[in-house]
N, C-alpha and C positions, 0 to 999 in steps of 0.2 A: 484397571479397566481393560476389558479385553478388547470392544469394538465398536464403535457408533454405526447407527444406521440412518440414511436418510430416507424420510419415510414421505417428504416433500421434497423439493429441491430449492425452490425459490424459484427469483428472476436472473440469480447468474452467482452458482455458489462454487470455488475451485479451491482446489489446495495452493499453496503459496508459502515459500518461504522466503528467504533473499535474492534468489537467483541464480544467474550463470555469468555473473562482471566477469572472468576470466577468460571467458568462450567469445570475446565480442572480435576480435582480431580474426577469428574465423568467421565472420559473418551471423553469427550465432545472436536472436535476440535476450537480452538481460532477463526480461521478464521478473521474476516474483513477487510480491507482492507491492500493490499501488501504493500507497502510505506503507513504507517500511516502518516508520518510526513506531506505529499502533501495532505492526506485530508483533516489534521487539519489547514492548513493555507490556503485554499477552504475555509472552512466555516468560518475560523474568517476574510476572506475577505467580504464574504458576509454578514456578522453579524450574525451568527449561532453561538451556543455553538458547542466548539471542535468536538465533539463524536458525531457530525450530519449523519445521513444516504445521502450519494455521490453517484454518479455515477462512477462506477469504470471500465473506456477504455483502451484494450491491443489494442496495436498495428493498429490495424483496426478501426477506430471509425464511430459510428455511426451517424443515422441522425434522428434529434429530431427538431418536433414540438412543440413552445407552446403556451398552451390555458393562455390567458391572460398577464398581465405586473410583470414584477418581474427581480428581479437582479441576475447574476449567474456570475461564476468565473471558470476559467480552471487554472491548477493546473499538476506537475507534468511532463510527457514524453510532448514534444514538438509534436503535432501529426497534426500541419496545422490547427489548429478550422478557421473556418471561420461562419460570420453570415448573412445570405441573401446575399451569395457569394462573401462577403467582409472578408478579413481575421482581427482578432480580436486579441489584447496582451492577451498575459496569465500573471497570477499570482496577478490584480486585478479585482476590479467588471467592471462590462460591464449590462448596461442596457436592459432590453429587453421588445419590445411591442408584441402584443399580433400576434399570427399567424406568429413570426419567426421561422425561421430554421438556426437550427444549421449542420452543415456538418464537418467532419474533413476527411484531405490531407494526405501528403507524413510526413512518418515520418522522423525529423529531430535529435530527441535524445530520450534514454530512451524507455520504454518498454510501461508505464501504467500511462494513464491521468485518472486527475479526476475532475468531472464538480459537484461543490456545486450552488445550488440555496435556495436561501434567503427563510424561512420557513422550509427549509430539505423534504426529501421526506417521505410521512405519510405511509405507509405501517405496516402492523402487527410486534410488537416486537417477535420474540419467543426467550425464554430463555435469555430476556431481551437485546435482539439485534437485529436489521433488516438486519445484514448482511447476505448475500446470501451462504451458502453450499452445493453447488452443488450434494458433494457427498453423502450428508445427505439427501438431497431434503428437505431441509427448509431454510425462513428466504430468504430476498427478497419478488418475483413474484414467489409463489410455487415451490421455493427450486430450481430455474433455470434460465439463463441467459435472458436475453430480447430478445423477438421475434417479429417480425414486427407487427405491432397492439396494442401491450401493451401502456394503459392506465396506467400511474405512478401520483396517486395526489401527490402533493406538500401542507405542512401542513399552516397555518396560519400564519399572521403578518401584523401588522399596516403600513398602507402605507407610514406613516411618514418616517417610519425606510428607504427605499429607499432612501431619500434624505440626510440618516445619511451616509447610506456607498457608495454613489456615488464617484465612483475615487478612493476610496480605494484600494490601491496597497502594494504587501510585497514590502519593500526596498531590492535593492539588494544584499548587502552582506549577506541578508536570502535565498537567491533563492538557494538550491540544485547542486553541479555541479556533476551533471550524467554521464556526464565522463571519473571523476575519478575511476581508475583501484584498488585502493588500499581499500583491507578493512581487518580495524581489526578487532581481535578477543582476546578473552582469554587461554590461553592453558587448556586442561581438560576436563572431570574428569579423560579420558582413554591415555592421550599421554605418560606415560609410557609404554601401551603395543606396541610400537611401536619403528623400530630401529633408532636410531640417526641418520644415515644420512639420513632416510626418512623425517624425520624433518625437514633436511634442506633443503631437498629437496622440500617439503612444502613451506617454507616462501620463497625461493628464487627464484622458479621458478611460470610461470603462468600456470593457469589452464582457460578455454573454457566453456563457458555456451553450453549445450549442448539443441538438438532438443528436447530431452527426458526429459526437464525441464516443470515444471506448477505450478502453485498455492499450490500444497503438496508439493512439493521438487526442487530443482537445483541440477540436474548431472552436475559433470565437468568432462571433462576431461585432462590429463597431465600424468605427469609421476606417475605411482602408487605406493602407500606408502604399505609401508612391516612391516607386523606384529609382532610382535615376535612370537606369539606363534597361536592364531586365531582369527577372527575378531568377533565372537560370545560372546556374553555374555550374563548374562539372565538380561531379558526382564526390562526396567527402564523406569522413565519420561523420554520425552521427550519433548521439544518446538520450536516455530520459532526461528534459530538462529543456533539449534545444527549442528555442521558438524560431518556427521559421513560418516563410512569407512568401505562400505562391504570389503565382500573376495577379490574380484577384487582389491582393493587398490584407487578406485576413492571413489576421497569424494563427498557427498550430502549434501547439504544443506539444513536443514528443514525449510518447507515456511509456510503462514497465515494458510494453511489449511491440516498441517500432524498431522500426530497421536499421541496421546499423550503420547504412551512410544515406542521404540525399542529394539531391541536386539544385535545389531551392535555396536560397539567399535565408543566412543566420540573423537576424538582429539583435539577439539575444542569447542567453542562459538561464536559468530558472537557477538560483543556487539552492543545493544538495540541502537545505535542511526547511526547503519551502516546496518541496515536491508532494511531501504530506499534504498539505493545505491543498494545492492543486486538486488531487486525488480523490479528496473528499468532496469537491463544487459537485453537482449536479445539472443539470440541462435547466437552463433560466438563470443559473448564479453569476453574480457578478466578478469578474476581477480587475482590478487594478493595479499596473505593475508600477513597481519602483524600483530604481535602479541603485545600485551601490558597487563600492569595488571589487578588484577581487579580493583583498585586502579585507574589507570587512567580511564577505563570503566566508572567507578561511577563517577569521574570527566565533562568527557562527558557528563554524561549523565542529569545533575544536571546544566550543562552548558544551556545544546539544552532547557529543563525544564525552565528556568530562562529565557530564550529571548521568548521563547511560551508563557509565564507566561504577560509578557511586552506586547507581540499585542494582546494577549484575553482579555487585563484590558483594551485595548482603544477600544473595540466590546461596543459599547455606552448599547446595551439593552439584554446584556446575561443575566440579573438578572432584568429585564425590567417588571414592574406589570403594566401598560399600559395596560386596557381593549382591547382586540380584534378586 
């Protein structure tokens, strides 16, 4: 495949891959993709290495032409993909000749799809990532979302490989259930400055994905936790995952693309393999947080690790010296 075109854009389509986690020391946001988890099993549907640059669709998706044959995989929020007006499964590869169109429908779950194509998309690394920061203005298609007309190459790959990951599909007890209302977290580093029965009030009642949510942060809204003493404190790390708690008493949740420290009282952590879930809610979703250690967190986390680990060793040519 030599290049997809978007011939539509949607309501907010960027390229995305894993990110900049190395760059965060230097004030640098992480950024890439919101649900990592639905990129990475995109590209090892397709046969990409994990940390491939995706296409990443909220809610509205787009419509993409492409120039030549190549295989691609949707991934993530269930959002109606169809191709040459035939609707298509998600979550394995799907073949494609040359001058399709892809269109995506009614959304049926989840917030944010993601469409991997076989080779990844070639665009400039900066600061050793192509994912898109809008509020930086880099990384992507100059630092901003896709506009009708964009030309996006797609890099290189033996066309044999096509015939390797033909029908390649996740099994479904990997599939994601977006759904679910419950996400945990860790307590800390600030849930002392807070009163006990706000606490409870916390894990037992729900809170609202709010309209004033995006890619830097998730507002909720619910009942507001009470401080003990002020919700300020001077200025710390921060990253995806932190929930914190203005004055107001509602928590935010920080998303792919918020700042690197704050000055707002932590009550929490979002643990690493429930950020997915997060990412998916939409304005009106509910969540419910539950708390566990970090002890279990690691557990999780080393879990999700260990079954990623099992379908990127059956990706036939991640490590593939196969001339071009």
């Amino acid at each position: 495949m030599e290049y997809i075109k978007c011939l539509k854009p949607g309501l907010l389509t960027t390229i995305q891959d894993l990110g900049r986690p190395s760059y965060q020391s230097f004030g640098v946001s992480v950024s890439g993709a919101m649900d990592p988890l639905s990129l990475k099993l995109a590209n090892i549907i397709v046969g990409n290495p994990p940390d491939y640059a995706a296409l990443e669709i909220t809610l509205l998706g787009p419509e993409i032409l492409f120039k030549g044959e190549g295989i691609i995989a949707v991934t993530g929020a269930d959002l109606s993909p169809a191709l040459n007006g035939k609707a298509i499964p998600m979550w394995r590869a799907i073949h494609i000749e040359d001058g399709a169109i892809l269109k995506f429908g009614k959304g049926k779950n989840g917030c944010r799809s993601y469409l991997a194509i076989l080779g990844g998309i070639d665009v400039p690394a900066v600061m050793g990532s192509k994912a898109t920061f809008i509020r930086g203005r880099y990384g992507g298609i100059e630092g901003r979302a896709l506009q009708s007309n964009d030309y996006i190459p797609i890099g290189p790959f033996h066309p044999k490989w096509m015939n390797e990951v033909k029908n390649r599909r996740i099994p479904g007890c990997y599939i994601p259930n977006f759904s679910n209302e419950v996400v945990r977290f860790v307590w800390g580093p600030h849930d002392r400055e807070f009163e006990e029965e706000s606490k409870e009030i916390f894990v037992k009642g729900f809170y609202q994905v709010t309209n004033q949510s995006d890619r830097m942060g998730y507002r909720l809204n619910g009942d507001p936790l009470v401080h003990k003493k002020s919700a300020d404190i001077l200025s710390e790390f921060a990253a995806p995952g932190t929930i914190q708690v203005p004055a107001n008493g509602k928590p935010i949740i920080l998303m792919a693309d918020c700042q690197m420290s704050g000055g707002y009282t932590k009550i929490g952590m979002v643990i690493g393999t429930d950020i997915p879930l997060v990412a998916q809610k939409k304005p009106g979703d509910a969540i419910k947080f539950q708390p566990i250690s970090i002890l279990q967190a690691q557990q999780e986390w080393k879990r999700q690790m260990r079954w990623l680990s099992i379908l990127a060793a059956n990706n036939l040519h991640l490590n593939r010296k196969t001339a071009i």
